[in-house]
Backbone as CSV, one residue per row, in Angstrom:
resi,resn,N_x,N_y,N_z,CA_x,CA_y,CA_z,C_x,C_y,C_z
1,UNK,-19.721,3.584,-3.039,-19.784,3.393,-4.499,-18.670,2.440,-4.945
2,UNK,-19.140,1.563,-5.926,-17.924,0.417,-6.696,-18.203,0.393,-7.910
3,UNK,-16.849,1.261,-8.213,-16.485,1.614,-9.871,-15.651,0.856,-10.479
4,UNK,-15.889,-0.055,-10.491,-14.173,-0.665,-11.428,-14.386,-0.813,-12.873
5,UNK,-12.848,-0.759,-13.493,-12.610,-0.677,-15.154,-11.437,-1.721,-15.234
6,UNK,-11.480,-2.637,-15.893,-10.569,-3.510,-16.728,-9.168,-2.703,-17.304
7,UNK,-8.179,-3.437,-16.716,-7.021,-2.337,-16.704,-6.066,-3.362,-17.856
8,UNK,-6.011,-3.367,-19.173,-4.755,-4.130,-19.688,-3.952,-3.409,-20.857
9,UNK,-2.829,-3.731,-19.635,-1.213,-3.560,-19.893,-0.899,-3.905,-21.587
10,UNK,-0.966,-3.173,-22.241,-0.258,-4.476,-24.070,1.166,-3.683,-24.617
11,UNK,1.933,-4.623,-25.179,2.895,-4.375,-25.941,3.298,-5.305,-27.033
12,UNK,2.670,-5.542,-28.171,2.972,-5.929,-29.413,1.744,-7.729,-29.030
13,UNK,0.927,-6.900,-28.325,0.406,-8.874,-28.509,-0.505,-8.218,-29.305
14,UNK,-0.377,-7.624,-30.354,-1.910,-7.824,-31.603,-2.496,-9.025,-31.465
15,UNK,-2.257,-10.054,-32.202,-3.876,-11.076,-32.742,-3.878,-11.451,-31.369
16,UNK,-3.076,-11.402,-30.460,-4.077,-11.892,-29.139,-5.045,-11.277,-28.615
17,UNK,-4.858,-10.161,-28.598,-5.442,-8.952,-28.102,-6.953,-8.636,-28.704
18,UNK,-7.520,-9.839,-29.505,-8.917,-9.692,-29.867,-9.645,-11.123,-29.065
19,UNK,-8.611,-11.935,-29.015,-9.134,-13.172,-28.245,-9.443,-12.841,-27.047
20,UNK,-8.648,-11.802,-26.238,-9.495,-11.004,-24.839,-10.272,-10.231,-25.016
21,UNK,-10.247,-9.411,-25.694,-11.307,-8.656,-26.131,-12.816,-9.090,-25.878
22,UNK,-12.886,-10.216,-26.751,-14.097,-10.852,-26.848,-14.533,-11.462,-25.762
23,UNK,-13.689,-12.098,-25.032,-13.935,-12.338,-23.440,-14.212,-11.291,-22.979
24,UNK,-14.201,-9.800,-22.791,-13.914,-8.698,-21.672,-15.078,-8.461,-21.746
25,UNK,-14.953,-8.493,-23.457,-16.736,-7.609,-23.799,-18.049,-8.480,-23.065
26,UNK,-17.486,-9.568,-22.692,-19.197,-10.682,-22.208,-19.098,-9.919,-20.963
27,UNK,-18.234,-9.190,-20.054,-18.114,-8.865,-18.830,-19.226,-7.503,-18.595
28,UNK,-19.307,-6.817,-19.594,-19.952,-5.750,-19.777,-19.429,-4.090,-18.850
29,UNK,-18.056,-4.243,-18.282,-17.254,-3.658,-17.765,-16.641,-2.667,-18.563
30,UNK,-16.479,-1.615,-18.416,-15.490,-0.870,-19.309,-13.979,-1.298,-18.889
31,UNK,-13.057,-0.973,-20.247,-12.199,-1.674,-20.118,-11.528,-0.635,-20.881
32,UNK,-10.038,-0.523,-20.260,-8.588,0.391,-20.660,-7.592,-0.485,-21.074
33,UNK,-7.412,0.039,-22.012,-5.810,-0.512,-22.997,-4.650,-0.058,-22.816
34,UNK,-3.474,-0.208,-22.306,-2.727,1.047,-22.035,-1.415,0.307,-23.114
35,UNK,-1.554,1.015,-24.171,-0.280,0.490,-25.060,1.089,1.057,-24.646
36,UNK,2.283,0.123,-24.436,3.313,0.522,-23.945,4.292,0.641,-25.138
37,UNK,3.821,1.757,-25.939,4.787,2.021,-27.066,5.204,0.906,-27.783
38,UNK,4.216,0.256,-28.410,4.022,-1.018,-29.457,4.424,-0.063,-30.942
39,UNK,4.857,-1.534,-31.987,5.594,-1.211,-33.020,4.212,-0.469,-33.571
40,UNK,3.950,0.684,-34.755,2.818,1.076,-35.137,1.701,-0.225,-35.614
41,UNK,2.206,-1.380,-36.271,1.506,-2.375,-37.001,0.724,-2.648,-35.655
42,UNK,1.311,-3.147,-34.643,0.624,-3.492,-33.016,-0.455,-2.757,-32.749
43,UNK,0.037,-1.168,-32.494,-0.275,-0.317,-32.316,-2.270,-0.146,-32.901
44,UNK,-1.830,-0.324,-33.816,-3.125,0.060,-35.172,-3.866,-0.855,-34.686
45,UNK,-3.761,-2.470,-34.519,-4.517,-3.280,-34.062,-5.196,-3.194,-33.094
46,UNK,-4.507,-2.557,-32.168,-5.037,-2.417,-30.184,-6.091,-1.182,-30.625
47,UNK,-5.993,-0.369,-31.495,-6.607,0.914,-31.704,-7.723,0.340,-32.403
48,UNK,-8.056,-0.463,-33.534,-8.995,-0.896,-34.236,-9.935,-2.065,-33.033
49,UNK,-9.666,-2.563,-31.841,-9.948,-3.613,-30.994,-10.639,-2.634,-30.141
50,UNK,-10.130,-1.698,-29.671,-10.564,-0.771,-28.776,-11.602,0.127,-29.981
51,UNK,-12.210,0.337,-30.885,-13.233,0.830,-31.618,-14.241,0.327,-31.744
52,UNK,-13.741,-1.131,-32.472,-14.604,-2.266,-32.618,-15.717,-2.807,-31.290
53,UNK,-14.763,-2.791,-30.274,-15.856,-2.842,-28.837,-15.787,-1.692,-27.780
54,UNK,-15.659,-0.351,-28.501,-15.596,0.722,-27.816,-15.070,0.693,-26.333
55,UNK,-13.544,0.372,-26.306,-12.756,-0.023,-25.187,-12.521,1.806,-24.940
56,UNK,-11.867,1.563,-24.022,-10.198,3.273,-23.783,-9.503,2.569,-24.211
57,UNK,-8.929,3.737,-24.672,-6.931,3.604,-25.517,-6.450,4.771,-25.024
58,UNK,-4.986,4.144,-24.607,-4.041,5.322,-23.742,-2.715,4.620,-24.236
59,UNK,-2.417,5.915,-24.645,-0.501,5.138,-25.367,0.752,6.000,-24.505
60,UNK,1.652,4.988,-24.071,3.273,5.791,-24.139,4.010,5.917,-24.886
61,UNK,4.423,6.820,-25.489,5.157,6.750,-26.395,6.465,5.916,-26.848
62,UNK,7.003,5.707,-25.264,8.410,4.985,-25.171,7.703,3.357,-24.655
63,UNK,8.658,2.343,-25.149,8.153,1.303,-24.122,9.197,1.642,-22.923
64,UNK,7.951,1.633,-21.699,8.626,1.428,-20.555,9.063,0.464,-19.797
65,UNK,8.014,-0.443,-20.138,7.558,-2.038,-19.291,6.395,-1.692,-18.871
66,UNK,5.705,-3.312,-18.303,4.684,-3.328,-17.921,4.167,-2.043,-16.887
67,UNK,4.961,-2.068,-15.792,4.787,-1.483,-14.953,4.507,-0.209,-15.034
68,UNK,5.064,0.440,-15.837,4.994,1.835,-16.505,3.573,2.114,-17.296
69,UNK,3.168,0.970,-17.830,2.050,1.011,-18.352,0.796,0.803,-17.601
70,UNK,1.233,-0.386,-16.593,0.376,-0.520,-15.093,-0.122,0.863,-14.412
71,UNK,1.221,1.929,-14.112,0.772,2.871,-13.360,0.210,4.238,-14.132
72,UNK,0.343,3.857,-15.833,-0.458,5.167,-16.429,-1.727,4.808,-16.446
73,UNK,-1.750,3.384,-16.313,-3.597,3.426,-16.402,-4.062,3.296,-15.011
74,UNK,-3.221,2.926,-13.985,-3.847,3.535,-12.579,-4.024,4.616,-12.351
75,UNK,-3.318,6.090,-13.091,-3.546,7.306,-12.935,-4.682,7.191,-13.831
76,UNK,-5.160,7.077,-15.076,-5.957,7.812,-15.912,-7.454,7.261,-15.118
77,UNK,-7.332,6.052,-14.400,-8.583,5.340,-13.907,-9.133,6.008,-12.608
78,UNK,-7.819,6.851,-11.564,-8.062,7.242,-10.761,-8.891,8.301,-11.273
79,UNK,-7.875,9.242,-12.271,-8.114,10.463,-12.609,-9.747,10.310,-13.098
80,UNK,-10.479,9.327,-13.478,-11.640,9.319,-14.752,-12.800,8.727,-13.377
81,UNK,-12.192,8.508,-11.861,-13.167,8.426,-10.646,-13.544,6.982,-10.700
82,UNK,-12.712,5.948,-11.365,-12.959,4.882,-10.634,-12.778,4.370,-9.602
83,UNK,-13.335,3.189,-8.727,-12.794,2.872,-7.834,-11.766,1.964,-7.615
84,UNK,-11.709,0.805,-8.738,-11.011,-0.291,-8.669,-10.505,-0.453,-9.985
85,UNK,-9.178,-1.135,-9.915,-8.903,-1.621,-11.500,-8.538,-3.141,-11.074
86,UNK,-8.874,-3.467,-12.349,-8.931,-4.979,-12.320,-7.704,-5.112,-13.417
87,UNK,-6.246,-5.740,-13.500,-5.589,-5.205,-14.232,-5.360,-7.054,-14.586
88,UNK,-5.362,-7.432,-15.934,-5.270,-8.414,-16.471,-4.255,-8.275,-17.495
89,UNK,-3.472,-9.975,-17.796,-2.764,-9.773,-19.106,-3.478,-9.610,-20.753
90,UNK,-2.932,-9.164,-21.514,-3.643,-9.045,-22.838,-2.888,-10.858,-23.702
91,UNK,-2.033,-11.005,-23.244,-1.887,-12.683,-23.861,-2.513,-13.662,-23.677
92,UNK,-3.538,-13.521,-22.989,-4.647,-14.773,-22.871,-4.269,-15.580,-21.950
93,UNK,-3.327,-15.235,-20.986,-2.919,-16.242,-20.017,-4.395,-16.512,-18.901
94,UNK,-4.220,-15.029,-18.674,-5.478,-15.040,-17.284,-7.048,-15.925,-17.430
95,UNK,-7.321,-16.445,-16.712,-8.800,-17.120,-17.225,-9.718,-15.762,-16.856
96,UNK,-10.171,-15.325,-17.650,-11.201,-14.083,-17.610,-12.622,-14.833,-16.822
97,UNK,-12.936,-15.753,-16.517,-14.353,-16.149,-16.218,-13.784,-16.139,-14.702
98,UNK,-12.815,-15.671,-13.742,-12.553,-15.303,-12.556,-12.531,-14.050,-12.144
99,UNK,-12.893,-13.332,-13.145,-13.094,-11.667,-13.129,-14.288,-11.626,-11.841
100,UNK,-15.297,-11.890,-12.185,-16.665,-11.855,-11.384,-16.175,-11.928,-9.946
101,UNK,-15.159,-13.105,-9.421,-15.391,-14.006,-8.354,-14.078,-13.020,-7.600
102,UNK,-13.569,-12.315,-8.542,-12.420,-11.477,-7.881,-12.940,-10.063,-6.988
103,UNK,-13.817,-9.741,-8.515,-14.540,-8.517,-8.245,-15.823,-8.202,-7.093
104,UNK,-15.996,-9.618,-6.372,-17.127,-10.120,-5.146,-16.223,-9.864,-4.374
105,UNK,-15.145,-10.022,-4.292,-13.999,-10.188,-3.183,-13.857,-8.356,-2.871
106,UNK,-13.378,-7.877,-4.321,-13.324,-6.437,-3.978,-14.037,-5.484,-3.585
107,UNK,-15.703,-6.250,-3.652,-16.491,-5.281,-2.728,-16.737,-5.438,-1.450
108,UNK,-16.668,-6.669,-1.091,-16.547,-7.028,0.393,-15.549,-6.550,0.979
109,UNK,-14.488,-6.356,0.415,-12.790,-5.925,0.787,-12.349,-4.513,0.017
110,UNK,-13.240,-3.746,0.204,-13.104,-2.597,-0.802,-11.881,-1.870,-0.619
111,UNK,-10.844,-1.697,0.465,-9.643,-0.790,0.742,-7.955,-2.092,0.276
112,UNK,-8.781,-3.552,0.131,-7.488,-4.164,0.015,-7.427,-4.812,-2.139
113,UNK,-6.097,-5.304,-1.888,-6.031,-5.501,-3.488,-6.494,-7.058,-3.139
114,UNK,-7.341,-7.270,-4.515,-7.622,-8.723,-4.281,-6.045,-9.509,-5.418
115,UNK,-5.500,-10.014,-4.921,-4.177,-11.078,-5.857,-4.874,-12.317,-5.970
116,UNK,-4.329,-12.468,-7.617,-4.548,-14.088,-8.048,-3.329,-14.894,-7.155
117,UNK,-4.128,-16.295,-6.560,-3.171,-16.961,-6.218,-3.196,-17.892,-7.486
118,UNK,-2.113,-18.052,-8.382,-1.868,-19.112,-9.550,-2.272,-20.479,-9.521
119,UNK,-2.895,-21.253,-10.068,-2.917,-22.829,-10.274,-2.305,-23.047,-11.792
120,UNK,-1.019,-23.420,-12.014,-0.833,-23.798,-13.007,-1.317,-25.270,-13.691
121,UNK,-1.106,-25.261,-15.243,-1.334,-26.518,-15.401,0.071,-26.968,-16.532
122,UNK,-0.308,-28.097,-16.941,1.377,-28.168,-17.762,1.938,-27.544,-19.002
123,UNK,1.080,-26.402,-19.291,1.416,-26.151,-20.270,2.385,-24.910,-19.668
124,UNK,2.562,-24.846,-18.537,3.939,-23.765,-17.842,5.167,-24.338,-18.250
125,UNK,6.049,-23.289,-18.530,7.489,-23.631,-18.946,7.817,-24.047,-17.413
126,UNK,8.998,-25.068,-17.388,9.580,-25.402,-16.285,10.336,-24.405,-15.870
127,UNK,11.362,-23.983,-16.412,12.257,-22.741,-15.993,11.255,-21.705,-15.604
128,UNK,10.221,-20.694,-16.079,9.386,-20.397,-15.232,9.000,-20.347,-13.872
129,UNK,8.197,-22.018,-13.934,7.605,-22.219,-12.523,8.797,-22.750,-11.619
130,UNK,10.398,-22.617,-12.101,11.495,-22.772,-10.395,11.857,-21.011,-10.548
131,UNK,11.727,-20.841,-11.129,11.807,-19.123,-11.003,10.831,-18.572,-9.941
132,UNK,9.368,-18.683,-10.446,8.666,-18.097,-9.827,8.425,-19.174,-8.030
133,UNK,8.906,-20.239,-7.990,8.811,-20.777,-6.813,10.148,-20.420,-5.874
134,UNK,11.416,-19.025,-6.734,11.771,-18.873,-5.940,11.320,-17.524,-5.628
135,UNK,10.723,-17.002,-6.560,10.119,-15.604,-6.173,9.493,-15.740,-4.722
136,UNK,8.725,-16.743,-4.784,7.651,-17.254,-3.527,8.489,-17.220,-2.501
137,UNK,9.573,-17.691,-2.275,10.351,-17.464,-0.772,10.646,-16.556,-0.594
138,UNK,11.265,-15.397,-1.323,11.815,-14.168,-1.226,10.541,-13.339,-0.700
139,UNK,9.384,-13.582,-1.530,8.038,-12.506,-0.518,7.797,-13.360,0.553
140,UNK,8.096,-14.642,0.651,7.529,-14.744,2.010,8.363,-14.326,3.160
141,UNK,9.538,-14.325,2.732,10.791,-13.726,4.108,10.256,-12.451,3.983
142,UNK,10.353,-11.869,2.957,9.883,-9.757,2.877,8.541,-9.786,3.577
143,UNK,7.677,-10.684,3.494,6.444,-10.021,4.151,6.168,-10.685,5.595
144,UNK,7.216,-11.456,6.075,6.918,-12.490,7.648,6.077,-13.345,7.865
145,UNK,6.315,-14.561,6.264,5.668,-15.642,6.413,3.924,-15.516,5.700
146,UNK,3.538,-13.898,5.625,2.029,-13.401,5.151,1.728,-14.172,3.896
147,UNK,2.325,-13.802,2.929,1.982,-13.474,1.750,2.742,-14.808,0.881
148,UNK,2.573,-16.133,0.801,2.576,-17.398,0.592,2.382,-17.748,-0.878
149,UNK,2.328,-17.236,-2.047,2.009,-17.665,-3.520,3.120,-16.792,-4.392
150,UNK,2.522,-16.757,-5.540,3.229,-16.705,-6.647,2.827,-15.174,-6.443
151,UNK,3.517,-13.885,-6.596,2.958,-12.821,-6.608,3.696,-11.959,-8.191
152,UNK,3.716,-12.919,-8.902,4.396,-12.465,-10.260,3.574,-12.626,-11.460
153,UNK,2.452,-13.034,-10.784,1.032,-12.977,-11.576,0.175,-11.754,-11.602
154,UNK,-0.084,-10.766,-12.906,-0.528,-9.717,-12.882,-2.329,-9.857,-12.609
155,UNK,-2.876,-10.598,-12.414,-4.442,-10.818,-12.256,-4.713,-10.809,-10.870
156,UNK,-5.196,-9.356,-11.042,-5.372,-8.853,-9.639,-6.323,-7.504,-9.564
157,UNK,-6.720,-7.002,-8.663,-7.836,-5.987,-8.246,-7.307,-4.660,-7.654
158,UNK,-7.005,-3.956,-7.924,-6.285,-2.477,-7.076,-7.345,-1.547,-6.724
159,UNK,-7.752,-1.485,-5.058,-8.049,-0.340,-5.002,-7.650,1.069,-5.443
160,UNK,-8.349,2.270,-5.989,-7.349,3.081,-6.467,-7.063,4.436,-5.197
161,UNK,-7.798,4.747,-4.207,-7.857,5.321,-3.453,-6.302,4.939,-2.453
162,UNK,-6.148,4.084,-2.609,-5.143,3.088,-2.045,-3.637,2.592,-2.409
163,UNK,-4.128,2.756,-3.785,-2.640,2.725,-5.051,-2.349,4.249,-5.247
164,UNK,-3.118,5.397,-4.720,-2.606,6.234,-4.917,-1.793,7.410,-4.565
165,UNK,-1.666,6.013,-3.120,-0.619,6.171,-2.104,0.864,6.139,-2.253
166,UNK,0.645,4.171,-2.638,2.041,3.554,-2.947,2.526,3.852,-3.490
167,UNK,1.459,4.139,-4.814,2.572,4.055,-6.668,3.691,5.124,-6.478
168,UNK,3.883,6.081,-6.117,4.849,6.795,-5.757,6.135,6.606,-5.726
169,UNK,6.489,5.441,-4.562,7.055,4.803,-4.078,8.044,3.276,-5.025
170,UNK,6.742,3.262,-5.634,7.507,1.758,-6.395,8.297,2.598,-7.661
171,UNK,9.547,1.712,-7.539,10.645,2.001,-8.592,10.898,1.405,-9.750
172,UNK,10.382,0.075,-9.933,10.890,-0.693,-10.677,9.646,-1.236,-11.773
173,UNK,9.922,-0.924,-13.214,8.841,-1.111,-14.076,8.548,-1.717,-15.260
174,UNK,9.388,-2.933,-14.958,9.410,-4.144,-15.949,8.866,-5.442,-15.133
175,UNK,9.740,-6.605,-15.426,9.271,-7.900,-14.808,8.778,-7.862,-13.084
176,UNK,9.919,-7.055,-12.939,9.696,-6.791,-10.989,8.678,-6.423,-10.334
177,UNK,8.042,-5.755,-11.359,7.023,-4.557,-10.823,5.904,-5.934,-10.307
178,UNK,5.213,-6.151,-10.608,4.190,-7.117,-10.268,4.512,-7.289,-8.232
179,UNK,5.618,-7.657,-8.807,6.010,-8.086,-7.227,6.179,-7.157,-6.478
180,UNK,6.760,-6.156,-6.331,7.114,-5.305,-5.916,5.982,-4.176,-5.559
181,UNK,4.407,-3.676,-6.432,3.699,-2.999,-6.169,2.959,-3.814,-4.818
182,UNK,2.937,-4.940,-4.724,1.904,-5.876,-4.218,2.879,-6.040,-2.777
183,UNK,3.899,-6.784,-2.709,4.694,-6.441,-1.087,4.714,-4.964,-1.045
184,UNK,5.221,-4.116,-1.583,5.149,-2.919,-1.302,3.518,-2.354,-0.394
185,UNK,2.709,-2.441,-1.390,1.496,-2.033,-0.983,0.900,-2.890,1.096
186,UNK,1.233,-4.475,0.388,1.346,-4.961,1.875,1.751,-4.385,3.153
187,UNK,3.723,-3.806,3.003,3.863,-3.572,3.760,3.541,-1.824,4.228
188,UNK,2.541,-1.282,3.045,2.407,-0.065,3.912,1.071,-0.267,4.241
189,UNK,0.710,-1.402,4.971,-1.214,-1.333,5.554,-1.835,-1.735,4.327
190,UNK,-1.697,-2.002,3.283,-2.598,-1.970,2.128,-3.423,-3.819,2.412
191,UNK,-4.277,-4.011,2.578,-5.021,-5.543,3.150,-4.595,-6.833,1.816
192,UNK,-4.105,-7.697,1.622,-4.020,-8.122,0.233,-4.883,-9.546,0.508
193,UNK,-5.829,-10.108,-0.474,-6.679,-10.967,-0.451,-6.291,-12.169,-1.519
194,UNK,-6.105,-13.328,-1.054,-5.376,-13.878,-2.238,-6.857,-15.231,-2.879
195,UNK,-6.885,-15.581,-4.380,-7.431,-16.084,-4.739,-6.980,-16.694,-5.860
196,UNK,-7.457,-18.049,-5.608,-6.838,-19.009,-6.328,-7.370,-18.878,-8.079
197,UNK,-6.639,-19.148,-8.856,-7.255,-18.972,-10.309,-6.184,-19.613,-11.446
198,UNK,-6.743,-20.049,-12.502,-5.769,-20.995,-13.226,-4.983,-19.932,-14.207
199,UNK,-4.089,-20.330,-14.481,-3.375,-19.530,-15.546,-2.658,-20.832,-16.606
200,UNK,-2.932,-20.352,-17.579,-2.327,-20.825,-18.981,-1.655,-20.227,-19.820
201,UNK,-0.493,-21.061,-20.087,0.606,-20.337,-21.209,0.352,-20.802,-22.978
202,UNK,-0.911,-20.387,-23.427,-0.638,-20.490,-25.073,0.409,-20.728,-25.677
203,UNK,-0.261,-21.998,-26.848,1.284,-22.186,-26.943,1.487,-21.283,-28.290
204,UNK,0.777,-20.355,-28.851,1.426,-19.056,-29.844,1.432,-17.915,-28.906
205,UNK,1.896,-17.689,-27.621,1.876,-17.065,-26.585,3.044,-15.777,-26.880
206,UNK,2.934,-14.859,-26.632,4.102,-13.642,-27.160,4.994,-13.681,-25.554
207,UNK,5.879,-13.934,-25.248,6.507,-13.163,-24.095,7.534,-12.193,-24.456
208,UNK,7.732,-11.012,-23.106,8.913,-10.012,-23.760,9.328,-10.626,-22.209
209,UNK,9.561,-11.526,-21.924,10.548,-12.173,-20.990,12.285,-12.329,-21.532
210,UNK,13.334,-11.543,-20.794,14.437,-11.070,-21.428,15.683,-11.798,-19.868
211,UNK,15.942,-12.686,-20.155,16.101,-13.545,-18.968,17.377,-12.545,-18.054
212,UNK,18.343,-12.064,-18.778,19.431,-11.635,-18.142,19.351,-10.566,-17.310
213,UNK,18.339,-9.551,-18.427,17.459,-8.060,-17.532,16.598,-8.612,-16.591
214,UNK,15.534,-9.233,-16.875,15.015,-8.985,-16.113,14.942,-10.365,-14.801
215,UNK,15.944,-10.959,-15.111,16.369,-11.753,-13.817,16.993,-10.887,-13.208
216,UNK,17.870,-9.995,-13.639,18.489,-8.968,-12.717,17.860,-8.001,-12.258
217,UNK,16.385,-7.361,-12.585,15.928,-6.829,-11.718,14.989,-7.280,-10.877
218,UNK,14.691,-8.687,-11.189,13.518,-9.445,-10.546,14.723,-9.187,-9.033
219,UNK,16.134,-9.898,-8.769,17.108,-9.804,-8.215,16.650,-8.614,-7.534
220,UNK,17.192,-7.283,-8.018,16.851,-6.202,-7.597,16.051,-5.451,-6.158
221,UNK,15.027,-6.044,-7.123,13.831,-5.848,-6.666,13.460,-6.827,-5.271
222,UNK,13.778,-7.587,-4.954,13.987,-8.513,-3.545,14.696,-8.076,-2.356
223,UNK,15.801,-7.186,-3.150,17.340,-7.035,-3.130,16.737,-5.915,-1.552
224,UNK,15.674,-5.012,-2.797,15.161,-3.791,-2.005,13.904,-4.016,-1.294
225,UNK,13.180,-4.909,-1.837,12.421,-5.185,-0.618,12.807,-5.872,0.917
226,UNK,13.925,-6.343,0.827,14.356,-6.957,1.864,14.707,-5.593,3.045
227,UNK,15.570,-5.051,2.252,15.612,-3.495,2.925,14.700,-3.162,3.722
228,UNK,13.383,-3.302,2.545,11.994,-1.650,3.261,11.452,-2.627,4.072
229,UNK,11.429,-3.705,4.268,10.534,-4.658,5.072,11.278,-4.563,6.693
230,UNK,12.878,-4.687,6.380,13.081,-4.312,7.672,13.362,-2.719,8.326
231,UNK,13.632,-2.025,7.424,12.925,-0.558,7.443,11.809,-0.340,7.944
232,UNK,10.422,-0.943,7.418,9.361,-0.978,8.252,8.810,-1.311,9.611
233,UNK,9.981,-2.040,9.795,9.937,-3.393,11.147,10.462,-2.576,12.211
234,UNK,11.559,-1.630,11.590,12.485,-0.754,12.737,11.654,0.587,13.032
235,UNK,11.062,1.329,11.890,9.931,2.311,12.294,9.071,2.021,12.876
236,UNK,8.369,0.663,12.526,7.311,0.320,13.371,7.406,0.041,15.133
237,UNK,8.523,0.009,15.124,8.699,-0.566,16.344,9.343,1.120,17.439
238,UNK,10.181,1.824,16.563,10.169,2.878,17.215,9.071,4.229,17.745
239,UNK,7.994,3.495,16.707,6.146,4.191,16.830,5.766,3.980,18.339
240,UNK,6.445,2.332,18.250,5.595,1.883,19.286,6.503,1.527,21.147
């Protein structure tokens, strides 16, 4: 059986948050909102969006970060017997007409996560894309050369049978998390499938990008994967 539900993360992107909408709805997919403790004005909007095209709505009370919001709607999706979440941004970055071509991938590959591999175009901030091109070396040393792209892109496919292993495990639930569920999941057996797809930065685009935090846990978060990767390398090898 292949169940998947549209998994998006929001925190204060109101008027964007109808411009996906209207994309999700051509998909004919059910689709989850998971508000990460947005101001009430936000709030009311994501709630009136989710009526209007009879979405799910699931709120935290606190903002946690993405990630926090990532893994309440991986529980409520597990919990509600889906199989897959397809977890997209609510700012309109993701091109939604790659949903389909992701979701072909995830039935052929039903136990691994399918990852967007990024194609930017110029409307990316520069500081950004040397950020995220150094993210790219740091997973490729953590995963031994595997795992080659941008993995700080949330447009991606989660088995949930499979995430409901890892999520446990992952610590970190702001900017990092992206990266961190996805090597993580890698290095415990989880199959990861990468696919190319464009991403665009609007230019009335909301970011809660907070350079000092969350460069320091993007930091972090490398900091400790570098650890579990050779943690893994030394168990694995004493298995064998």
């Amino acid at each position: 059986m292949f169940r998947p539900v549209v998994l998006v993360p929001f925190y204060n992107h109101g008027p964007a948050l109808e411009k996906v909408a209207l994309r999700l709805k051509q998909k004919k997919l059910p689709v989850l909102i998971v508000d990460d403790g947005s101001a009430a004005s936000h709030a009311q909007m994501a709630q009136k969006v989710c009526q209007k095209h009879c979405f799910n709505y699931i709120r935290n009370e606190r903002n946690g970060g993405k990630g926090a919001a990532v893994l309440a709607g991986l529980r409520w999706a597990f919990e509600q017997k889906y199989t897959h979440a397809v977890q997209v941004d609510a700012d309109g970055q993701h091109d939604l007409r790659d949903i389909e071509t992701f979701l072909d991938l995830a039935q052929k590959n039903p136990a691994a996560i399918v990852s967007a591999q990024p194609v930017y175009d110029k409307s990316v901030p520069k500081s950004r894309l040397y950020g995220r091109k150094i993210t790219r070396f740091w997973v490729w040393i953590e995963t031994a050369g595997k795992l080659k792209w941008d993995t700080m892109c949330g447009f991606r496919v989660y088995p949930l049978a499979q995430m409901a292993k890892v999520c446990p495990s992952v610590w970190f639930r702001r900017m990092g998390f992206d990266v961190e569920i996805l090597v993580k999941s890698f290095l415990d057996g989880v199959p990861v499938v990468g696919q190319p797809t464009r991403i665009i930065y609007p230019k009335d685009g909301v970011s809660h990008f907070r350079a000092f935090r969350d460069n320091l846990e993007i930091s972090c978060v490398h900091a400790s994967l570098c650890l579990y990767s050779v943690w893994k390398l030394l168990t694995r090898g004493r298995k064998k």
